[in-house]
N, C-alpha and C positions, 0 to 999 in steps of 0.2 A: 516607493516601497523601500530603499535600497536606505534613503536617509532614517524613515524609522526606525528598517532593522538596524542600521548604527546606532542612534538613539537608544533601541533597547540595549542593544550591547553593553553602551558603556553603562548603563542603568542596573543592567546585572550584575555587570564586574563591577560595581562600587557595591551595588547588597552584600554578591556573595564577600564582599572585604570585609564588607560588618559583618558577619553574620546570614545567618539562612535570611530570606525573605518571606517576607508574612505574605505575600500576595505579588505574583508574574501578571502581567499584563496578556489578554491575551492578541496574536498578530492582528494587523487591520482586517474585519470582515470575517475573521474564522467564526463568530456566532451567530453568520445568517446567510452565509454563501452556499454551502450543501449542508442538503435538507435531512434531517435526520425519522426516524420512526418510533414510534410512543409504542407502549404494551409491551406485554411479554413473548410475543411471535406465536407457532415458529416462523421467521422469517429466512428467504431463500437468498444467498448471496454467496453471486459469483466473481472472484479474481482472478485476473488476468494481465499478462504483461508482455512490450516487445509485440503487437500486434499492429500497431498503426503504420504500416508500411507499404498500404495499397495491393497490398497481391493475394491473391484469389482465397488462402487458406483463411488471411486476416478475417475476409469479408465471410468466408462459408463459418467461420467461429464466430461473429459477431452474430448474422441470422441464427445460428442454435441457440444462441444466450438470449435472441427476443425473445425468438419463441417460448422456451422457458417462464418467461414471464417474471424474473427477480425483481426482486423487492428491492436491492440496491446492485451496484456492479464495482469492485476494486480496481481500476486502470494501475497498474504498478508501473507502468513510465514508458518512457521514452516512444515518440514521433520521427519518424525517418525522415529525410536524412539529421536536417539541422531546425526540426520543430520551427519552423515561419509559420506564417499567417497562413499563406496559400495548402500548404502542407496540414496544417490542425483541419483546413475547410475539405479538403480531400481525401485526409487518409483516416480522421475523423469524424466532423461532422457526415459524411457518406455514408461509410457504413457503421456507425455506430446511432445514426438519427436515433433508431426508435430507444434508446437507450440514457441518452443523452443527459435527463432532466433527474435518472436514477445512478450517475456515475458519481463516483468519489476516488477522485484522481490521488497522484501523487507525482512529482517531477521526474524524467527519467538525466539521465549524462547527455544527452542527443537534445534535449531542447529547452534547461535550465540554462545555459547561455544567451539564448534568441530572446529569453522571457517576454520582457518588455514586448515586444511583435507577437510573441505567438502565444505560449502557453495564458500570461494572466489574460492579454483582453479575450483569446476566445472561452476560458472559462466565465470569464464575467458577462461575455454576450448570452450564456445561459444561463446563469444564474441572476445576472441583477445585481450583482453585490461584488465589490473587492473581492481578487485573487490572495486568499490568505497564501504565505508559503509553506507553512503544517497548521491544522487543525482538528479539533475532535466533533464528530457527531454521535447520537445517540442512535441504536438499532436493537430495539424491544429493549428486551433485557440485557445486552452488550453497548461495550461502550468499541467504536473504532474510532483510534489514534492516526493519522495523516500524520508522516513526518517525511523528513528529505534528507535525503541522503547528499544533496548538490549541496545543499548550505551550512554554515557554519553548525558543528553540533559535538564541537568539543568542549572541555569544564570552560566556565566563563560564558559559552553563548547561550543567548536568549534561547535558541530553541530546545537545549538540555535546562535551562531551568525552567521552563514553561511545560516540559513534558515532567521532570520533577514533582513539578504541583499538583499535575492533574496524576500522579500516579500515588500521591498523600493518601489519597481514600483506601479503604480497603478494598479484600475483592480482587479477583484475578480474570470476570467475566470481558475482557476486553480481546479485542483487535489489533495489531500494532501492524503498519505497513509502511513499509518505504523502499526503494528501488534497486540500491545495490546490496546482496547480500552480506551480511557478517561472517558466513556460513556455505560454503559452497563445494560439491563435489565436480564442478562443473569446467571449464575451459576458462572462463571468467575465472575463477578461484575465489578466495577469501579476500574481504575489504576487510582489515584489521583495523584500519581507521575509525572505522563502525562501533568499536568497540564501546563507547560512550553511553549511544542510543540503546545498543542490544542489553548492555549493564544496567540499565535504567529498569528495561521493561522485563529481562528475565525475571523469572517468576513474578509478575506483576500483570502479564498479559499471557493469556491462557494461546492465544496462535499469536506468532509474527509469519508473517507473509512479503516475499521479493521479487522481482523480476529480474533482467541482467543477464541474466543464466539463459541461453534460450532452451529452458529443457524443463521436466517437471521431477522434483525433488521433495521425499519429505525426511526429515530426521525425526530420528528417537526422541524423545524428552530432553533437553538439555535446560540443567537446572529448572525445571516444572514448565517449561514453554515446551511447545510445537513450533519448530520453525518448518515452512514450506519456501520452494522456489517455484515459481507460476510464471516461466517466463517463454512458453512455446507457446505464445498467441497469435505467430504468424511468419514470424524472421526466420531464416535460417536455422537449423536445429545445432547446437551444439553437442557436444560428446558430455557425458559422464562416467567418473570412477565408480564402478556399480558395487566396485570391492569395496569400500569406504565404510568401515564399520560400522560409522554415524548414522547411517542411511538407514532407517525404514522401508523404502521405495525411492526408483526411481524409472526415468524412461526417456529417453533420448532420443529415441524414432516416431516420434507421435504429437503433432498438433493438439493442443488443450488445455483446459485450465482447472481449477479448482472453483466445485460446489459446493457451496457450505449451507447446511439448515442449523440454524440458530434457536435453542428454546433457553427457559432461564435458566438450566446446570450444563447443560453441554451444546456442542457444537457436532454436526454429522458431519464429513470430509470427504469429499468425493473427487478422485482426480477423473476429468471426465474428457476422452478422446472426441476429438471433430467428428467421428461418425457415431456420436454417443455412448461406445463401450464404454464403462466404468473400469476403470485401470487397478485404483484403488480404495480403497475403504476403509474408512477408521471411525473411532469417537475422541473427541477430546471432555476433559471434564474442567467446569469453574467452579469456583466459587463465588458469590454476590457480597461478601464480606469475613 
């Protein structure tokens, strides 16, 4: 995988020389490794991040989100300690089994190093297909964008000209997710780095979604996106700046993640505690073109 994405690279950096490109490639495997959903919904999907670390909270979140019964589920990253083989078999396939065949991962800092061993073959052991390293699937009427915050995604790389393309279309019904926030009132702080990806998809993707943070965050609108941070799915809870003016919500003492009901104009947002309170409540709105 690692010689491809060279190959893209230099493939992009000589387009973008010439000129935009009429056509990105997309990664090996992104258009049949996770499975997407047809129709208009509404469909039920929950994100979550920073849960895969074997302890009791990870596992009692993981059972509420079967039971629930979603339609799809957002893993926002990282496998404790150092994402291995042994580690995805333990702190993931365990308790996330009944889940498994409905997740759409994304890489976290903790186990985009290991790849090779851990994250691509045990995704590929469920899926059947190449570990893309960002992709998009379809969810009714929303599109969700996989990107990676591990990998190259400044001007020049494959993965900004690849998310580029696929953000040509009109429409702002989409999903954007990837692992370290651009945006954070958290302990973690801001990845400015990020700035590329967020640039890409503000006002282009109606939610962006993180983990990182281990805490649950939503900000105001920022240039027409929802960012959220969905990163108490089990780790250690971090602090947040509650004064951050940015901030719509937040919560930094409470296990949980975010619910979302999907229909063709908007999205329902639910920040939703381990023992099911509802924390928070919102709507977001899209448009389809």
């Amino acid at each position: 995988m690692r010689a491809t994405a060279a190959a893209l690279l230099a493939a992009a950096t000589l387009a973008l020389g010439c000129g935009a490109p009429e056509a990105v490639a997309p990664p090996p495997g992104s258009e049949r490794a996770f499975r997407g959903i047809g129709g208009d919904g509404p469909l039920v999907v929950w994100a979550i991040g920073d849960g895969a670390d074997g302890r009791a909270p990870a596992r009692e979140l993981a059972a509420r989100i079967a039971r629930d019964r979603p339609d799809r589920v957002l893993y926002l990253g990282d496998v404790y300690e150092d994402g291995t083989a042994d580690e995805f078999e333990r702190k993931v396939r365990g308790p996330y089994r009944p889940l498994l065949e409905r997740m759409l991962p994304t890489p976290g800092n903790h186990e985009w190093h290991s790849r090779d061993e851990g994250y691509d073959p045990f995704w590929r052991s469920v899926t059947g297909a190449p570990t893309p390293p960002w992709y998009r699937v379809r969810l009714g009427a929303w599109e969700a964008l996989s990107l990676n915050s591990e990998a190259p995604h400044q001007e020049g790389s494959p993965q900004l000209a690849w998310l580029r393309e696929r953000l040509r279309r009109p429409g702002t019904c989409r999903i954007a997710f990837w692992h370290r926030p651009r945006f954070s009132a958290g302990k973690h702080g801001e990845d400015k780095d990020l700035e590329p990806l967020w640039d890409a998809v503000a006002g282009r993707a109606a939610v962006v979604l993180w983990g990182h943070d281990h805490n649950l965050q939503r900000f105001h609108p920022i240039r027409g996106t929802v960012a959220m941070v969905s990163g108490a799915g089990g780790r250690e809870l971090y602090d947040v700046d509650g004064t951050d003016p940015r901030l719509a919500f937040s919560d930094d003492q409470t296990y949980g993640g975010v619910r979302l009901v999907l229909r063709p104009d908007s999205a329902d947002v639910a920040f939703v505690a381990l023992d099911g309170r509802v924390l928070d409540r919102s709507r977001v709105r899209c448009t389809s073109s």
